[in-house]
C-alpha positions in Angstrom: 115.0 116.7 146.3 117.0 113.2 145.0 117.6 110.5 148.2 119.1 107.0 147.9 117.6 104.7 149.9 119.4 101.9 151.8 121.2 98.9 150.3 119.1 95.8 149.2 116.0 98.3 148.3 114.1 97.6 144.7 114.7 101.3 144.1 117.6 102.9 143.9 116.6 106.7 143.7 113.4 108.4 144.5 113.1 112.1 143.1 110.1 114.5 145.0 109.4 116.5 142.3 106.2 119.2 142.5 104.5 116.9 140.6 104.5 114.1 142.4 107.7 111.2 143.2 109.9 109.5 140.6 111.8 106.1 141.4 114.5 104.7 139.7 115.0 101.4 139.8 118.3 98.9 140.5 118.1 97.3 137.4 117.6 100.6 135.4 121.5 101.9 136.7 122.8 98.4 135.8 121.7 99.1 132.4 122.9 102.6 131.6 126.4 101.6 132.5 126.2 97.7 130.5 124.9 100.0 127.5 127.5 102.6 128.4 129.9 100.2 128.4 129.0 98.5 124.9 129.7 101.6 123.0 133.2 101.5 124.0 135.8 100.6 121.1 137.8 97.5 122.0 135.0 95.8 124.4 132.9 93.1 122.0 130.7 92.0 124.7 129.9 91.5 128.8 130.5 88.4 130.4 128.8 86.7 133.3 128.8 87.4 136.6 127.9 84.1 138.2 126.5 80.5 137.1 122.6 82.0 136.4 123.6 84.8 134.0 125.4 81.6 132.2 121.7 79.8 131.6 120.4 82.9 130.5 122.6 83.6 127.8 122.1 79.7 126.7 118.0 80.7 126.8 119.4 83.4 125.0 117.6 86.1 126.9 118.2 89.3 125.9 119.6 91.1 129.5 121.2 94.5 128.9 122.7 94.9 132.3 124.4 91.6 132.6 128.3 91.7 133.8 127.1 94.6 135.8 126.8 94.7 139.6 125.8 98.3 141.8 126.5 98.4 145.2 125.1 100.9 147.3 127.5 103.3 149.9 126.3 106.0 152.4 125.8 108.6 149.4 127.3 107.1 146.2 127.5 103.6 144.2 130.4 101.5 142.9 130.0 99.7 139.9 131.9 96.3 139.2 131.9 95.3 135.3 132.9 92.1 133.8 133.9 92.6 130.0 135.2 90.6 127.3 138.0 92.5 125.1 139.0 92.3 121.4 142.6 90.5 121.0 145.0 93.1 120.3 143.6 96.0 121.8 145.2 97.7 125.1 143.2 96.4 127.4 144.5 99.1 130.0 143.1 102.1 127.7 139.9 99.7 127.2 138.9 99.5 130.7 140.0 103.3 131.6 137.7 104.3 128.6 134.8 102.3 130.3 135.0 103.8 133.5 135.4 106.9 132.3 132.3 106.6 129.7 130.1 104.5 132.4 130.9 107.4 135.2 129.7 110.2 132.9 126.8 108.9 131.8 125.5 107.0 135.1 126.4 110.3 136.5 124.6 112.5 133.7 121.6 110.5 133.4 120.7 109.7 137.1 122.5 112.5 139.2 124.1 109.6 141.3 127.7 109.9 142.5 129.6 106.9 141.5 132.4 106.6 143.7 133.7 103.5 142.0 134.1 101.5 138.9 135.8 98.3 139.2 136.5 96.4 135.6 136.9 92.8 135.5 138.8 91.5 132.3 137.1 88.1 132.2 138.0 87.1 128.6 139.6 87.7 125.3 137.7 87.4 122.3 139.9 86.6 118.9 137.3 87.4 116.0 139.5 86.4 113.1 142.5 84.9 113.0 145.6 86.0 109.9 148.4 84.2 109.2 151.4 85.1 107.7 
């Protein structure tokens, strides 16, 4: 039997198994959807959510769920992701193809409903520049 505990928990889903419980953590759902998220074509890179993630990336601290928050509902999550883009890609089909890749494997992995994945555009990254 899977249950969700309430918002602002450590642990985001306990599992009663015969064998005993299994808890998955916060951090462990933020992860699956930043590495989720990588693998998509057109996206080079998450950005940060706030000031701290900022010094982090300047300790350069490896963190593979940052640009990703989970909120907890009654019975599902939302996801909000902040993602850099490659120039020249459609960034419309980039962020559809992370929500759709995120979802199925948050989804897959954990057995969690996601009810929502919000994708914030937060910069455009131009890797190499030709001139005419």
């Amino acid at each position: 039997m899977a249950g969700m505990l309430e918002r602002g928990t450590i642990v985001a889903q306990q599992i009663q198994s015969e064998y005993g419980k299994i808890s998955i953590r916060e951090e462990v759902i933020a992860k699956i959807a930043g590495v989720a998220a990588m693998e998509c074509y057109g996206l080079v890179g998450m950005a940060p959510r706030n000031v701290q993630e900022e010094l982090t990336d300047l300790l350069r601290r490896e963190n593979l769920e940052r640009g990703v928050d989970v909120k907890f509902n009654e019975d599902s999550i939302s996801i909000r992701l902040y993602i850099v883009v490659e120039y020249g890609v459609k960034i419309s089909e980039v962020a559809r193809n992370v929500q759709e890749r995120v979802r199925y494997h948050v989804e897959n992995m954990l057995g969690l409903t996601v009810d929502r994945i919000d994708v914030k555009v937060q910069s455009v990254r131009v890797t190499e520049v030709t001139r005419k």
